[in-house]
PDB file of N, CA, C and O in Angstrom, chain B, residues numbered from 101:
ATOM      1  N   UNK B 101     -20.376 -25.117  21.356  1.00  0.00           N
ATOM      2  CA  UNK B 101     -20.840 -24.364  22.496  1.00  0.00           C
ATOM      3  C   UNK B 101     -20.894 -25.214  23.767  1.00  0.00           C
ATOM      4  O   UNK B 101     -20.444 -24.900  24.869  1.00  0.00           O
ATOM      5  N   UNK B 102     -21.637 -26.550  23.360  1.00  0.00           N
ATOM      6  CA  UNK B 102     -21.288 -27.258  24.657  1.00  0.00           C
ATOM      7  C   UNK B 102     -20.498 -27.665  25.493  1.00  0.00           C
ATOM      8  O   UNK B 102     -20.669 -27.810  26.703  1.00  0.00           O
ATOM      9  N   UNK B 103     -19.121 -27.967  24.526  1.00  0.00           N
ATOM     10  CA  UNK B 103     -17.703 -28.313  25.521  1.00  0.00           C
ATOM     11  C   UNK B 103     -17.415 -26.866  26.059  1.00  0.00           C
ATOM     12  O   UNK B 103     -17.200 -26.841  27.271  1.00  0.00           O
ATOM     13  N   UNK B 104     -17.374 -25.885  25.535  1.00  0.00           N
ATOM     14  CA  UNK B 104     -16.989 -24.717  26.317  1.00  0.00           C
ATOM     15  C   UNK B 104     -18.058 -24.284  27.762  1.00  0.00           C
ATOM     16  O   UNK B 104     -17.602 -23.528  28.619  1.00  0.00           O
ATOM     17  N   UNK B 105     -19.341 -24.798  27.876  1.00  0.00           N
ATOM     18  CA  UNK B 105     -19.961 -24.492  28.838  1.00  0.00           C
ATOM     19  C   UNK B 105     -19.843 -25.199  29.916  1.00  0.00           C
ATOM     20  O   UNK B 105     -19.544 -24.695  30.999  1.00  0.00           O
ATOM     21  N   UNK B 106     -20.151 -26.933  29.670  1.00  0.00           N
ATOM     22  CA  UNK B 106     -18.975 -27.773  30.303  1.00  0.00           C
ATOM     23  C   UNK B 106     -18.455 -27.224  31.316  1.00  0.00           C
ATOM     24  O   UNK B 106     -18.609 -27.126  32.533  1.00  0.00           O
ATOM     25  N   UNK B 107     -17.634 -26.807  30.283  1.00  0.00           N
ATOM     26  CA  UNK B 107     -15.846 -26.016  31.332  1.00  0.00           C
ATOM     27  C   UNK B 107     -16.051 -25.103  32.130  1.00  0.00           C
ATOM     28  O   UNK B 107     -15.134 -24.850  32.911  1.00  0.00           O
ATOM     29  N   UNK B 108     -17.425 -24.228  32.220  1.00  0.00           N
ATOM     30  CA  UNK B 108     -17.526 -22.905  33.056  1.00  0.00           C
ATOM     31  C   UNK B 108     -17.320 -21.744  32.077  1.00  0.00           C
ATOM     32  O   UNK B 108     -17.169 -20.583  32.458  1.00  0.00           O
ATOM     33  N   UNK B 109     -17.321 -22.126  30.793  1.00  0.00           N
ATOM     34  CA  UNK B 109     -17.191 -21.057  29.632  1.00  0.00           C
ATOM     35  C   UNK B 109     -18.173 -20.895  28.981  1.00  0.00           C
ATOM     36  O   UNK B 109     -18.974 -21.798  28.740  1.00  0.00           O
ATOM     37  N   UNK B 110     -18.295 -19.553  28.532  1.00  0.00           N
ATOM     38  CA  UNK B 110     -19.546 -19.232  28.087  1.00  0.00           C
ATOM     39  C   UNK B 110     -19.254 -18.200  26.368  1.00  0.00           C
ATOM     40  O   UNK B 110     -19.032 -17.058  25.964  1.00  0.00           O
ATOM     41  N   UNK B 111     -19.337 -18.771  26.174  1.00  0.00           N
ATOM     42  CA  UNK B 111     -18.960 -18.784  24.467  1.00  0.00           C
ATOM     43  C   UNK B 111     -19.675 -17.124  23.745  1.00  0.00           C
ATOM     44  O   UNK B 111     -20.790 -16.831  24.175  1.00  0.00           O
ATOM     45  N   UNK B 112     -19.224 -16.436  23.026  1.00  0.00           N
ATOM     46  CA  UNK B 112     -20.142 -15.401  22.667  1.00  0.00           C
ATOM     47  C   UNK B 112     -21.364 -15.777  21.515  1.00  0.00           C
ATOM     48  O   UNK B 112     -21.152 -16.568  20.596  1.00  0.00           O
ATOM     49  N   UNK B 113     -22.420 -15.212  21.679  1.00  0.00           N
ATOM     50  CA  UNK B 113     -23.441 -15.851  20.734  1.00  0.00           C
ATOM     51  C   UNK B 113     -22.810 -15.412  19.337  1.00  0.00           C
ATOM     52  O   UNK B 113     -22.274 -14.330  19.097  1.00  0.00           O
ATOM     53  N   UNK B 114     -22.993 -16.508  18.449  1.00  0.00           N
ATOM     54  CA  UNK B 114     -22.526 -16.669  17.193  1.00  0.00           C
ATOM     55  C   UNK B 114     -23.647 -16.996  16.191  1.00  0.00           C
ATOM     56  O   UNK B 114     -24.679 -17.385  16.739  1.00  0.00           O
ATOM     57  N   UNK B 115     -23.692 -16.906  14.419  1.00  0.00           N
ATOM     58  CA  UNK B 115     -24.278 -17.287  13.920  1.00  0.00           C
ATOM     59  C   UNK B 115     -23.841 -17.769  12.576  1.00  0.00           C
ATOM     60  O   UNK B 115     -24.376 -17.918  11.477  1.00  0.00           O
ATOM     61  N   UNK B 116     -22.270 -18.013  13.264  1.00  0.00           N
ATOM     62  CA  UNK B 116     -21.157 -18.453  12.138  1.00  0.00           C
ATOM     63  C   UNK B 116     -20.456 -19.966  12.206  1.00  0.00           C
ATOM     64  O   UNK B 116     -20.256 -20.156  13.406  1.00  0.00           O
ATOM     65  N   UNK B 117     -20.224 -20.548  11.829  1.00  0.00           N
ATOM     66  CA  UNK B 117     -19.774 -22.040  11.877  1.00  0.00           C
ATOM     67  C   UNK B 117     -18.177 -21.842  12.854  1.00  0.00           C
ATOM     68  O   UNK B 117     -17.103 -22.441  12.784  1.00  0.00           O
ATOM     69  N   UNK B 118     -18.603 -20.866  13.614  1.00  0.00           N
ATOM     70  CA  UNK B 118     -17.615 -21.015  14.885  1.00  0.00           C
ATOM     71  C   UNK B 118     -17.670 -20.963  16.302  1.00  0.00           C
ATOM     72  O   UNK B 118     -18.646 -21.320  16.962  1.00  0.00           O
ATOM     73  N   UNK B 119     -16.850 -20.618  16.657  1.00  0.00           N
ATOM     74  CA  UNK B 119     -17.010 -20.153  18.588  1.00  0.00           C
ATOM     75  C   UNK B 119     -16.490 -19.696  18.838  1.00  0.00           C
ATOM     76  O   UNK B 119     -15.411 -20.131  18.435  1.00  0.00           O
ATOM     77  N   UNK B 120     -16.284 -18.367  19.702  1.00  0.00           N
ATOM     78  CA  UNK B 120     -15.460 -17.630  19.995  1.00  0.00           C
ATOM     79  C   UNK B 120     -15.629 -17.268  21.655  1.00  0.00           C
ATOM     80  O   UNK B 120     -16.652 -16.765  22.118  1.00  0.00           O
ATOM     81  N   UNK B 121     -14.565 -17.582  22.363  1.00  0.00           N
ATOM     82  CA  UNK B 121     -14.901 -17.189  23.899  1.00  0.00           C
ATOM     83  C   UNK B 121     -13.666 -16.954  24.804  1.00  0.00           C
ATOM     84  O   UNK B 121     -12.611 -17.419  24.370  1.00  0.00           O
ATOM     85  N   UNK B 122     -13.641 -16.525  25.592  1.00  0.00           N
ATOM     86  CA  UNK B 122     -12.931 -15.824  26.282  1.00  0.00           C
ATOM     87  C   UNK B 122     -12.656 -16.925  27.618  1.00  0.00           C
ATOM     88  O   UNK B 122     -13.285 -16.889  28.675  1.00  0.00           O
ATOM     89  N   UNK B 123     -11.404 -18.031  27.228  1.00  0.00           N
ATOM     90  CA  UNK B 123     -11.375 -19.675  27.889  1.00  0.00           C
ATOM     91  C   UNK B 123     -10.115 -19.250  29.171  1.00  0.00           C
ATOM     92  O   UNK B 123      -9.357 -20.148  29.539  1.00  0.00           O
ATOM     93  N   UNK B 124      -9.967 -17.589  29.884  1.00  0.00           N
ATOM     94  CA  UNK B 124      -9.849 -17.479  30.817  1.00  0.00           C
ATOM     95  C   UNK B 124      -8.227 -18.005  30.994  1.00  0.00           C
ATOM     96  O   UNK B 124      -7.766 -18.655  31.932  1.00  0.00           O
ATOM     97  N   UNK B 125      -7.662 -17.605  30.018  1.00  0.00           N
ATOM     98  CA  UNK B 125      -6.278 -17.587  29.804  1.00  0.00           C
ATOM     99  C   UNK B 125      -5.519 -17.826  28.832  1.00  0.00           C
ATOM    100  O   UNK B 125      -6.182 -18.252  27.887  1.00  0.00           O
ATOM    101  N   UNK B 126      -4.094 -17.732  28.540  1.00  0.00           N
ATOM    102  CA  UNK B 126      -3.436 -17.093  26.939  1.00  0.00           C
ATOM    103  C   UNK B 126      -4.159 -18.015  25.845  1.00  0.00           C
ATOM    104  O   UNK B 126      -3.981 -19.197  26.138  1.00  0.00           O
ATOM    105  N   UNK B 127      -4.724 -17.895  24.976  1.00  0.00           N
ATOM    106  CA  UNK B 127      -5.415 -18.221  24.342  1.00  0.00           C
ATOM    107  C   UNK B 127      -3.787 -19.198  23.165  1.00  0.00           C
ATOM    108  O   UNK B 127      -3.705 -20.415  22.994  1.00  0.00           O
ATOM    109  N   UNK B 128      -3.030 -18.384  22.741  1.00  0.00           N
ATOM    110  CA  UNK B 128      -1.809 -18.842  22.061  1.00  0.00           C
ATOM    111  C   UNK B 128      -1.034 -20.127  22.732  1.00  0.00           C
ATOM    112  O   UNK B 128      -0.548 -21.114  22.180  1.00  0.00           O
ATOM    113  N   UNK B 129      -1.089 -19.784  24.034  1.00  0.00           N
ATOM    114  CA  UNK B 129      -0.198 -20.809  24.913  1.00  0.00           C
ATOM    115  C   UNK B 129      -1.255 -22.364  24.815  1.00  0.00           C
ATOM    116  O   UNK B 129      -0.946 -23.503  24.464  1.00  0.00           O
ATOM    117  N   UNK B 130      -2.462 -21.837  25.252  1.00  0.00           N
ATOM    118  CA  UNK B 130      -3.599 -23.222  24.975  1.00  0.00           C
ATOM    119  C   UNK B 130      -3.663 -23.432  23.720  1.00  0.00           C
ATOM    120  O   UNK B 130      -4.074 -24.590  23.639  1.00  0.00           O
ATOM    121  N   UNK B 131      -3.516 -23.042  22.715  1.00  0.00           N
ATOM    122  CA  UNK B 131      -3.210 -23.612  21.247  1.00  0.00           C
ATOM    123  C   UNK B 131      -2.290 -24.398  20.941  1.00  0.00           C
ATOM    124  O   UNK B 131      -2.365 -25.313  20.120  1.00  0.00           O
ATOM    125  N   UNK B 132      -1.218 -24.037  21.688  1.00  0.00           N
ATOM    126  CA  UNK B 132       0.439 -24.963  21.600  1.00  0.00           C
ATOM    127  C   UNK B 132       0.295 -26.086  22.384  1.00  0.00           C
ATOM    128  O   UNK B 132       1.109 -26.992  22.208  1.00  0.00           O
ATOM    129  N   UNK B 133      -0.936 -26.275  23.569  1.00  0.00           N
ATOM    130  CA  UNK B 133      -0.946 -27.134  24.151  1.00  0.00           C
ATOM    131  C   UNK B 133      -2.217 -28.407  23.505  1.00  0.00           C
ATOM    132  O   UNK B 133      -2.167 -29.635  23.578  1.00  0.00           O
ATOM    133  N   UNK B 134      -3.397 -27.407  22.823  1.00  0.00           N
ATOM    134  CA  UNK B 134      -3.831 -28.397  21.925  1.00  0.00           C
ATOM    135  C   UNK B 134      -3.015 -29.139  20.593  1.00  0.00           C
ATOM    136  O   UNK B 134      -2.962 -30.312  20.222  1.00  0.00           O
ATOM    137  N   UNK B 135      -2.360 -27.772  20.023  1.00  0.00           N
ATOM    138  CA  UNK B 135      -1.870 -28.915  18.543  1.00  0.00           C
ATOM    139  C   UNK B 135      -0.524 -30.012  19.062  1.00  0.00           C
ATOM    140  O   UNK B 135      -0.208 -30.902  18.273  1.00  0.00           O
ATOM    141  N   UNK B 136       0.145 -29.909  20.257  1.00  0.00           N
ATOM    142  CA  UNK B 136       0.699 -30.993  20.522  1.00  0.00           C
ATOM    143  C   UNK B 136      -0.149 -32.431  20.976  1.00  0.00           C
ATOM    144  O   UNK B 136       0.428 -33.416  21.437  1.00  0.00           O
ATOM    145  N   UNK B 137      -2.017 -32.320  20.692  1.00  0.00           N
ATOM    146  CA  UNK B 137      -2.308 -33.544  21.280  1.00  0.00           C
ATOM    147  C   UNK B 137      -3.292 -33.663  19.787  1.00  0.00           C
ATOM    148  O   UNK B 137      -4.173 -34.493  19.563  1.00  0.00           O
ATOM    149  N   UNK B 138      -2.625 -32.106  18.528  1.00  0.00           N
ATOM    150  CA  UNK B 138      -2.841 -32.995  16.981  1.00  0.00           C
ATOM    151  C   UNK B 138      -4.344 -32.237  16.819  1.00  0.00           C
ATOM    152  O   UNK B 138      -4.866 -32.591  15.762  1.00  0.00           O
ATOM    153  N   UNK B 139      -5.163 -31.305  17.573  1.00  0.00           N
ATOM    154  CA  UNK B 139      -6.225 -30.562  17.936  1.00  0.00           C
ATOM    155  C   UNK B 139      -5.712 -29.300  17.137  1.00  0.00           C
ATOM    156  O   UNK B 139      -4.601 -28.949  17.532  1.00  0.00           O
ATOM    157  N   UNK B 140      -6.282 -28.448  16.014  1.00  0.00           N
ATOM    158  CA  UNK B 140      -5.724 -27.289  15.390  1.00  0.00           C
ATOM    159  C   UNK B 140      -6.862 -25.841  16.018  1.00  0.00           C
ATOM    160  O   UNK B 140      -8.065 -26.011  16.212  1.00  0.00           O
ATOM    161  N   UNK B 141      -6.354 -24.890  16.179  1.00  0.00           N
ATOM    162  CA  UNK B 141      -7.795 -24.138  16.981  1.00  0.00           C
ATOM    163  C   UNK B 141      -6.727 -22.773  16.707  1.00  0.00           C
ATOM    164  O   UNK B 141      -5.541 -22.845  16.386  1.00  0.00           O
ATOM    165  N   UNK B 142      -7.462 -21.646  16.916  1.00  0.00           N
ATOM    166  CA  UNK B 142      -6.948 -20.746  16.288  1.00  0.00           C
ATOM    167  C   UNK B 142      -6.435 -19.490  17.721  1.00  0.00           C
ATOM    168  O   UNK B 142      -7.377 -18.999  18.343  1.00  0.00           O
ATOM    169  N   UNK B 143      -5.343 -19.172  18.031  1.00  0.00           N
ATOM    170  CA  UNK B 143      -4.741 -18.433  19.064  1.00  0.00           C
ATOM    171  C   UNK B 143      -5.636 -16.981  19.502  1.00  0.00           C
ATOM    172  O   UNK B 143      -6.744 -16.570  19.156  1.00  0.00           O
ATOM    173  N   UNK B 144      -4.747 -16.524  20.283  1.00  0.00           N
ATOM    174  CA  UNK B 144      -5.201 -15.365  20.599  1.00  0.00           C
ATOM    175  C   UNK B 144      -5.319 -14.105  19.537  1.00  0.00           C
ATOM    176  O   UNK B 144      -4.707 -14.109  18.469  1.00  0.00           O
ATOM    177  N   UNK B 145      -6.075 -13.159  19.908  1.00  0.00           N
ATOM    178  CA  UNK B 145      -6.353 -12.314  18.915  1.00  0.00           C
ATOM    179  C   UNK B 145      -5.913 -11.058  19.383  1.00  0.00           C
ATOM    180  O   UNK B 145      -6.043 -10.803  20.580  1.00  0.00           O
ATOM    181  N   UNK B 146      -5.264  -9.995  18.384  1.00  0.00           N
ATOM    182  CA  UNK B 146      -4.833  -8.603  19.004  1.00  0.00           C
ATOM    183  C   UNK B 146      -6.129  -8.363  20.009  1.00  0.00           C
ATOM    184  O   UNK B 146      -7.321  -8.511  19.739  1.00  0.00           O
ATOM    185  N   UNK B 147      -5.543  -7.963  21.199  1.00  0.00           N
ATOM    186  CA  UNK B 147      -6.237  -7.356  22.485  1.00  0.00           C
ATOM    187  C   UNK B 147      -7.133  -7.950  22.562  1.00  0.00           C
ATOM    188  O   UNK B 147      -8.246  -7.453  22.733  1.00  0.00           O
ATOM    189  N   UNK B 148      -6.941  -8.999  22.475  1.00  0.00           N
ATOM    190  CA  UNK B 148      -8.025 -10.307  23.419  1.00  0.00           C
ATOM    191  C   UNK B 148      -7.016 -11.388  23.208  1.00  0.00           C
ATOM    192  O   UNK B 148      -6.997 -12.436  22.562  1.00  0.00           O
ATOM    193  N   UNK B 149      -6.318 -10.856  23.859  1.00  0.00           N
ATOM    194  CA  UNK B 149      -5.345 -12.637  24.460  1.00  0.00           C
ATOM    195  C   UNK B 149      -6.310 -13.755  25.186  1.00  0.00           C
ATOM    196  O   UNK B 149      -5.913 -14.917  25.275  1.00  0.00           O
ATOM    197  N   UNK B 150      -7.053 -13.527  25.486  1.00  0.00           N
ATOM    198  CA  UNK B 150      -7.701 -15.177  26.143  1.00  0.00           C
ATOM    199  C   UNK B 150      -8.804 -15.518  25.493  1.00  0.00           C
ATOM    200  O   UNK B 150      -9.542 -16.376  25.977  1.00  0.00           O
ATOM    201  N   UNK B 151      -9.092 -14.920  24.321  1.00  0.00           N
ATOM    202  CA  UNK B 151      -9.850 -15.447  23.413  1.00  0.00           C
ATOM    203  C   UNK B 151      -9.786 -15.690  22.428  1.00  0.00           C
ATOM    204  O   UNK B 151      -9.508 -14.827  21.595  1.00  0.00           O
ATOM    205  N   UNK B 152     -10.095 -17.401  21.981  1.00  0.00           N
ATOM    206  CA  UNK B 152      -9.721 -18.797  21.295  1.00  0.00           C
ATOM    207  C   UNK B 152     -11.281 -18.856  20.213  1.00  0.00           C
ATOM    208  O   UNK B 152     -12.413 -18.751  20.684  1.00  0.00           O
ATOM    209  N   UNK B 153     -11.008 -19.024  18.890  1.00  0.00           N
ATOM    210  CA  UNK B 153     -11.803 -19.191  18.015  1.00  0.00           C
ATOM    211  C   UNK B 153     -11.777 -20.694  17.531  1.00  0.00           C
ATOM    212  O   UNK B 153     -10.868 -20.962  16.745  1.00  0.00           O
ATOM    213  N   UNK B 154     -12.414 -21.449  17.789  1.00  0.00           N
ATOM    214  CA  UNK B 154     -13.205 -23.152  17.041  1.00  0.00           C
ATOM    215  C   UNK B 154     -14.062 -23.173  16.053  1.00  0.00           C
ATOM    216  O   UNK B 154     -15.260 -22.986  16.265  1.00  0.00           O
ATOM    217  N   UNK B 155     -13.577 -23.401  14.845  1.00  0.00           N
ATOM    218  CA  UNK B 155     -14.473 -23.688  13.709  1.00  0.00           C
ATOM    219  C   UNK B 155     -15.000 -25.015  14.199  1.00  0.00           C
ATOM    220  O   UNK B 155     -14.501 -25.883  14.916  1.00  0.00           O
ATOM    221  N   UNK B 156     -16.082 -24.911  13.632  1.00  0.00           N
ATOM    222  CA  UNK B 156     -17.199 -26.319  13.563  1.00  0.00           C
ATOM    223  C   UNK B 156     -16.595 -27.305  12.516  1.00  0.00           C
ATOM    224  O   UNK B 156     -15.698 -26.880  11.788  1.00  0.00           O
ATOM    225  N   UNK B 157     -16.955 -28.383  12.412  1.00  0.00           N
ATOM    226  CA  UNK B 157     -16.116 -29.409  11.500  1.00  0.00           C
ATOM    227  C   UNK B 157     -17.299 -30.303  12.037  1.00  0.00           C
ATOM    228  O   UNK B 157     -18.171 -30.060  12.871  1.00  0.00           O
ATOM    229  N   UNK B 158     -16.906 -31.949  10.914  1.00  0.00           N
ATOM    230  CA  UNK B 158     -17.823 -33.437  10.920  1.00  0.00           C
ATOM    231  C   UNK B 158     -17.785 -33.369  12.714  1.00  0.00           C
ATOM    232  O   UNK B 158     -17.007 -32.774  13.458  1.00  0.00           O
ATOM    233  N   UNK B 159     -18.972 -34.245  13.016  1.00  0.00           N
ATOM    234  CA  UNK B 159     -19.353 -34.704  14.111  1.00  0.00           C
ATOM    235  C   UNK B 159     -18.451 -35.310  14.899  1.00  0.00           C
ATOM    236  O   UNK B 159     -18.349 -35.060  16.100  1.00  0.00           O
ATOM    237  N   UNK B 160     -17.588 -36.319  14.146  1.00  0.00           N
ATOM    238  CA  UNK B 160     -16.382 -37.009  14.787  1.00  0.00           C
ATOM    239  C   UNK B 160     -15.215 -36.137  15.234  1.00  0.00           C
ATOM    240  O   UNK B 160     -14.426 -36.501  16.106  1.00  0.00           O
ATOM    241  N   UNK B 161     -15.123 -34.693  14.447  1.00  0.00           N
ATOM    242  CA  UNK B 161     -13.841 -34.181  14.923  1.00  0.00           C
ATOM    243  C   UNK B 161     -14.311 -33.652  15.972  1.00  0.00           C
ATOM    244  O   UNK B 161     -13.697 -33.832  17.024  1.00  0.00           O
ATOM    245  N   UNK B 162     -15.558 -32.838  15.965  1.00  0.00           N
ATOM    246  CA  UNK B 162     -16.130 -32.398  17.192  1.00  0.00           C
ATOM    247  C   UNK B 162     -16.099 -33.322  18.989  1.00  0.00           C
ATOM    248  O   UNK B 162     -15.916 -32.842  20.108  1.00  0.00           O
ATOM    249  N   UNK B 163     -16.393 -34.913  18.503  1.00  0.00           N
ATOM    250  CA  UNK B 163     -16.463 -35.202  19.698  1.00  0.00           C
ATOM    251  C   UNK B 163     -14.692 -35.280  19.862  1.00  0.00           C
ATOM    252  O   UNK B 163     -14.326 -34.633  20.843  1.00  0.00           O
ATOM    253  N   UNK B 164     -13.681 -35.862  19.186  1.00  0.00           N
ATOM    254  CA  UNK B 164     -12.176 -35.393  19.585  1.00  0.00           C
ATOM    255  C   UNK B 164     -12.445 -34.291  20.494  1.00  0.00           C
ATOM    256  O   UNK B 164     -12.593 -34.359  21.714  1.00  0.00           O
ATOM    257  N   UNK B 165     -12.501 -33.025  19.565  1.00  0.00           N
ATOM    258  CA  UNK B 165     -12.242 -31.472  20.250  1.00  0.00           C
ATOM    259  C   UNK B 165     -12.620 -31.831  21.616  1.00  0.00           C
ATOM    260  O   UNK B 165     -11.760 -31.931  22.491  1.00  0.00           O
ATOM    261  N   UNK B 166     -13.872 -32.034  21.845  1.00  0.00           N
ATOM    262  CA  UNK B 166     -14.509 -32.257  22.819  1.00  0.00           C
ATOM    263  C   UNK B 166     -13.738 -32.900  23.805  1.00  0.00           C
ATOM    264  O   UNK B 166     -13.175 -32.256  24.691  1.00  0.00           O
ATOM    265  N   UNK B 167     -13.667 -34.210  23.708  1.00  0.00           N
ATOM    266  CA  UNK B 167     -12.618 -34.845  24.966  1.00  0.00           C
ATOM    267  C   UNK B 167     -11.163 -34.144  25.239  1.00  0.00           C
ATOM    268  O   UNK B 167     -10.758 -34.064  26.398  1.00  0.00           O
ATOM    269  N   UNK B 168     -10.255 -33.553  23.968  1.00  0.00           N
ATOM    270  CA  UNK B 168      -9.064 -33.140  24.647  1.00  0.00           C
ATOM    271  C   UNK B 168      -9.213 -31.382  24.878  1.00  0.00           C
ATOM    272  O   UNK B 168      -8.467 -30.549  25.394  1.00  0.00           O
ATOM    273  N   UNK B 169     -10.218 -31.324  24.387  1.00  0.00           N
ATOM    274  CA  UNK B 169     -10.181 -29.644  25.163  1.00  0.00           C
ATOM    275  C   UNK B 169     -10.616 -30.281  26.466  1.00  0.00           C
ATOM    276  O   UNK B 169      -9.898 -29.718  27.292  1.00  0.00           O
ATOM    277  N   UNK B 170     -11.200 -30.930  26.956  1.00  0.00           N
ATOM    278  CA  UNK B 170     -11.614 -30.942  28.212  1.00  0.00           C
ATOM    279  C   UNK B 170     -10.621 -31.208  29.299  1.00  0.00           C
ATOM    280  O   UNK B 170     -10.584 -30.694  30.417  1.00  0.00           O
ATOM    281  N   UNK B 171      -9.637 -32.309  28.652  1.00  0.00           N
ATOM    282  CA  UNK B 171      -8.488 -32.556  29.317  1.00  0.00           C
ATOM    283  C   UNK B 171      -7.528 -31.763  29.700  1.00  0.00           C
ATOM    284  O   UNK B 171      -7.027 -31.611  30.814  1.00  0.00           O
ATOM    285  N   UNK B 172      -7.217 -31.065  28.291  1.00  0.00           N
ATOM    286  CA  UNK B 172      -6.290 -29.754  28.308  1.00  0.00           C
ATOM    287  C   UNK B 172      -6.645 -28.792  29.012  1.00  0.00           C
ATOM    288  O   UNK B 172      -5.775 -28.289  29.723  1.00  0.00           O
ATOM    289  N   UNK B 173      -8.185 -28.158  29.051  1.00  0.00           N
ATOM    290  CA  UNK B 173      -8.523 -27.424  29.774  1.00  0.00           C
ATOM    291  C   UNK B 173      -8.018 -27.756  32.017  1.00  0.00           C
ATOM    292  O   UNK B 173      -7.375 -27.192  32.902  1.00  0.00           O
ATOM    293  N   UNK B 174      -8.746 -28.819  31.856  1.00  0.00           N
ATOM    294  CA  UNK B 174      -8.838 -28.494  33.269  1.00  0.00           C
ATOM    295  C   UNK B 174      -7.264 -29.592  33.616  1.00  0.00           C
ATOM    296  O   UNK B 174      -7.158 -30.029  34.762  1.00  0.00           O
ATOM    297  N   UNK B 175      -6.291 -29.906  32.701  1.00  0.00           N
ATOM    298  CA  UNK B 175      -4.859 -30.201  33.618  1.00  0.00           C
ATOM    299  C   UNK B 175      -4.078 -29.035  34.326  1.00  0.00           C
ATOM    300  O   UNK B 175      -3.060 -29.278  34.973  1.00  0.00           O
TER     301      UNK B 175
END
């Protein structure tokens, strides 16, 4: 939840070992741009193209996610 707020994103309340939010563009295209930096995250969804689902994982993958979504996000 925190890297997405960070960003100006605001995540939908969850009570599942995920995140789901609406990261304000093709959700598929930002997937192709995370797993080329090796980041796996799950695309857009029928009729919600700009919303990107993040499973939770160990602490360490989290802080990864964390730094290259941030990068990816705002290049």
């Amino acid at each position: 939840n925190e890297t997405f707020r960070r960003n100006g994103i605001e995540p939908l309340p969850s009570q599942a070992n995920f995140v789901f939010a609406d990261i304000g563009r093709n959700a598929t295209e930002f997937q192709k741009q995370m797993a080329s930096r090796n980041i796996l995250i799950r695309g857009s969804f029928d009729h919600h193209p700009n919303y990107s689902r993040v499973s939770m994982g160990k602490l360490e993958d989290l802080e990864v996610f964390d730094r290259v979504f941030t990068e990816v996000y705002n290049s």
